[in-house]
N, C-alpha and C positions, 0 to 999 in steps of 0.2 A: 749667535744672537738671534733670536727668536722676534718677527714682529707683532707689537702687541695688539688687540683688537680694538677696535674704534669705541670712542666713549658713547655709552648711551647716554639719549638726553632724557632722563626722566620725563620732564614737562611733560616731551610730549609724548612718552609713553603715556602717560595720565591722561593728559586732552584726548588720545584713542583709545582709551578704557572708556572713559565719560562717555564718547559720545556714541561707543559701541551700546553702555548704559541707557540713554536716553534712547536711542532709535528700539533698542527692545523692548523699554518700555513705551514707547507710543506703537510699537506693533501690539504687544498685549493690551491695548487701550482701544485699538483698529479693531481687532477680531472678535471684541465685545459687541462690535455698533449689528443692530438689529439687521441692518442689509449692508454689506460691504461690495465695493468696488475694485477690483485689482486691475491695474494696467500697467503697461512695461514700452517703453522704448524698444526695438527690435536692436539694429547696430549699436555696438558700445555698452549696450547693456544684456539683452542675451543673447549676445553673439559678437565675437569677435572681429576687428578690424581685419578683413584682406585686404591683399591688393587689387583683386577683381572684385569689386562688389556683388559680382553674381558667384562667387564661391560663397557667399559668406553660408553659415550654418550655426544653428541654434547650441548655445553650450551646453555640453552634458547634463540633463538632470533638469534643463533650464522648463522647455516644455512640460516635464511629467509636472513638473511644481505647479506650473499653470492650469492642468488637466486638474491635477487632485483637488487645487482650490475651484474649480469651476463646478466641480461634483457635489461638491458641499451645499445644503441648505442657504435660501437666499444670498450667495456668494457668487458676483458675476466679474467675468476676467475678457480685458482687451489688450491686444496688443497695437500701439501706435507707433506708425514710421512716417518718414517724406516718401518710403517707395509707395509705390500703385496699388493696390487689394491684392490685384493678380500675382504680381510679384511676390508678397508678402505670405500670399497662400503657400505660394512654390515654395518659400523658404522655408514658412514653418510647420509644414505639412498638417496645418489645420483644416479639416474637412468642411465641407459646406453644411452637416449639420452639427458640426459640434458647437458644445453654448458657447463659443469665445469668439468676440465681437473683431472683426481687423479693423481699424482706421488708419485710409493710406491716403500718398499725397497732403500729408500734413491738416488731413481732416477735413479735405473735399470728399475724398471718397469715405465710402462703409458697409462692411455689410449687415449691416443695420439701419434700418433706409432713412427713418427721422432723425439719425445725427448728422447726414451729409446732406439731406435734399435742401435745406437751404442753401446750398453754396454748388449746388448744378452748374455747369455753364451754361451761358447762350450760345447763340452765334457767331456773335461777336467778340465774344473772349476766345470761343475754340478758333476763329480767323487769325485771330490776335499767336494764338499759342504755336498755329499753322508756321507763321510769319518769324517768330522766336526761334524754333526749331529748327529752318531753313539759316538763319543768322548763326545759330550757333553751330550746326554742320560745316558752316565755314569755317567758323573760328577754331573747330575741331582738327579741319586741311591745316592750318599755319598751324599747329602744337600736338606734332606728334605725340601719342603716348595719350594724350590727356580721349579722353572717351564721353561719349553724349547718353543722356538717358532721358527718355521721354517717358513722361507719366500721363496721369489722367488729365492733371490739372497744371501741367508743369513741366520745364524742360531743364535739364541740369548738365552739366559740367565738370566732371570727377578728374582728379588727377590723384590721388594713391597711388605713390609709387614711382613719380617723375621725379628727376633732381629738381630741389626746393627753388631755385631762380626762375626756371623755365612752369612748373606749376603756379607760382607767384602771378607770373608772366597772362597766362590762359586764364587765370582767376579773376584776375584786374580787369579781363578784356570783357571777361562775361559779365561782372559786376558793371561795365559802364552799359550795358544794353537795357538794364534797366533803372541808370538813372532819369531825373528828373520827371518820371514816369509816375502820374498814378492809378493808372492799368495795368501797372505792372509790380508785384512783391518780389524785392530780391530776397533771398536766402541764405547768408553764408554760415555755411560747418565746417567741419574737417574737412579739407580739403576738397572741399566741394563749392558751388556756388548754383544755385535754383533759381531760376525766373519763372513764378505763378503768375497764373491772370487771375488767381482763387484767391484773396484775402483768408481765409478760413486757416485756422492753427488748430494745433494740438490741445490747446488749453478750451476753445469752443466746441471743439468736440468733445473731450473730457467731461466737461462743464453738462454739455447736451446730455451724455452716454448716463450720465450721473443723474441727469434729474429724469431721464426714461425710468429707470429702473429702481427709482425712489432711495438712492445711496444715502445711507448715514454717515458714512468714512469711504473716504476714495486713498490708496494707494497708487503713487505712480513715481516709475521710477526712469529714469535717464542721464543720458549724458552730453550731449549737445546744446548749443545756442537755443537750436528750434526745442529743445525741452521747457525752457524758462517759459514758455508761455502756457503752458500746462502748470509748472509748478507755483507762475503769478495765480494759475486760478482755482487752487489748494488754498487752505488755513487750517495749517497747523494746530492753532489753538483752536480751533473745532474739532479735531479728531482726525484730522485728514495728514495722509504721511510723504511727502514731498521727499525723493531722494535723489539725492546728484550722483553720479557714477564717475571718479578721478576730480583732477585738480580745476581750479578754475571760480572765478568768483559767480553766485548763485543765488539765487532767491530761495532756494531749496531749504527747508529748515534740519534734513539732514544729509550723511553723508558718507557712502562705503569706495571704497579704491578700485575696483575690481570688477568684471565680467561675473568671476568666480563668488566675488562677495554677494551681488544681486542673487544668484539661484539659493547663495545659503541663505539669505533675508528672507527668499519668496517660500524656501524651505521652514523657516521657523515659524511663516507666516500661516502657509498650510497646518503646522502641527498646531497653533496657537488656536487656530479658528476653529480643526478638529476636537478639543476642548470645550471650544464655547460653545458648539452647537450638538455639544457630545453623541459626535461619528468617531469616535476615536476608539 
């Protein structure tokens, strides 16, 4: 006796036909607009979850996608992370003169100097950050395993990779260093947990990056808590294309599974655009 294969559920075969439907039609709706903006999430979206965050690396195909659209007529491409510029550079082997914008630390830093100089520190936030840092180095002694990252604007607390109780454990501790605090922004992602002295997000830089460069449709795509505030400051029904990367409830008006699904999106994105502005 042979076993037999699991029932497909049609539905929701169809609910991922549609909504593969809709996201290509608002990229062919995107690569119309007179000046487009593309920006991406770095972790979870091109590029895959490690265990070390410093292994992580760009998915295949992920960068050329981004190069090709950055080549193209009034077509400007950023990638935004919580890591640091420096860091961000190192991973995605973006040069200091090519057109593709980094916004890091969650859109304190840039290298594009009017989307971050509002959100500089003083002195008293870098004291403040000094003072975090020194905290959390401790908290790093009591939980083995669990690892510290210091950014521009920001100190963080990774556990990737610890069993789920004792990660739990380090998380909780981190997140109470910046409660009832309002100099202090907590963070919490996968598995991580961020204390900024920057207020500044992904969605204010976007938002900035977008009205530099006179965008008519912004693309952005991620997977994270810290993405929602980028994709709050998207509208869909203006042309702009908000994408969430895996499960999870979202402001995002749409939505692909996958590391691998973002380079193909950013891939039809480029062929779509080479059309519009016929480089193709």
């Amino acid at each position: 006796m042979t076993d037999e294969p699991p029932p497909v559920d049609e539905d929701v075969e169809q609910d991922a036909e549609q909504d593969a439907e809709d996201l290509r039609t608002a990229l062919e709706k995107a690569a119309q607009a007179p000046t487009l903006l593309v920006a991406s999430d770095f972790d979870g979206a091109l590029s895959e979850f490690t265990v070390d965050p410093d292994d992580s690396a760009p998915a295949p195909g992920a960068m050329d996608a981004l190069r090709g659209l950055a080549a193209l007529p009034d077509t400007h491409v950023a990638v935004a992370s919580g890591r640091d510029v420096r860091t961000l550079r190192d991973l995605t082997g973006v040069g200091s003169a090519e057109a593709i914008t980094l916004i890091g630390s969650h859109g304190a830093e840039a290298t594009r100097p009017n989307v971050a100089d509002q959100n500089r520190l003083d002195d008293e936030q870098r004291a403040l950050l000094d003072d975090l840092t020194a905290k959390v180095a401790e908290l790093i002694d009591r939980h083995p395993g669990a690892r510290l990252e210091r950014k521009g604007a920001a100190v963080a607390v990774h556990t990737r990779g610890l069993p789920q109780d004792d990660a739990e454990a380090a998380l909780r501790e981190a997140a109470a260093l910046g409660e009832g605090r309002t100099d202090v922004r907590t963070l919490r992602g996968k598995s991580v947990v961020e204390l900024s002295v920057s207020h500044a997000d992904k969605g204010t830089a976007i938002a900035a990056l977008g009205r530099e460069v006179g965008s008519d449709a912004i693309f952005y795509s991620g997977d994270d808590v810290t993405d929602e505030d980028a994709f709050r400051a998207l509208d869909s029904d203006e042309g702009d294309v908000p994408v969430k990367v895996g499960s999870g409830d979202t402001h995002a008006a749409y939505r692909v599974e996958s590391v691998s699904d973002v380079v193909e999106t950013l891939e039809q994105l480029r062929e779509l655009r080479e059309q519009a502005t016929g480089e193709s």
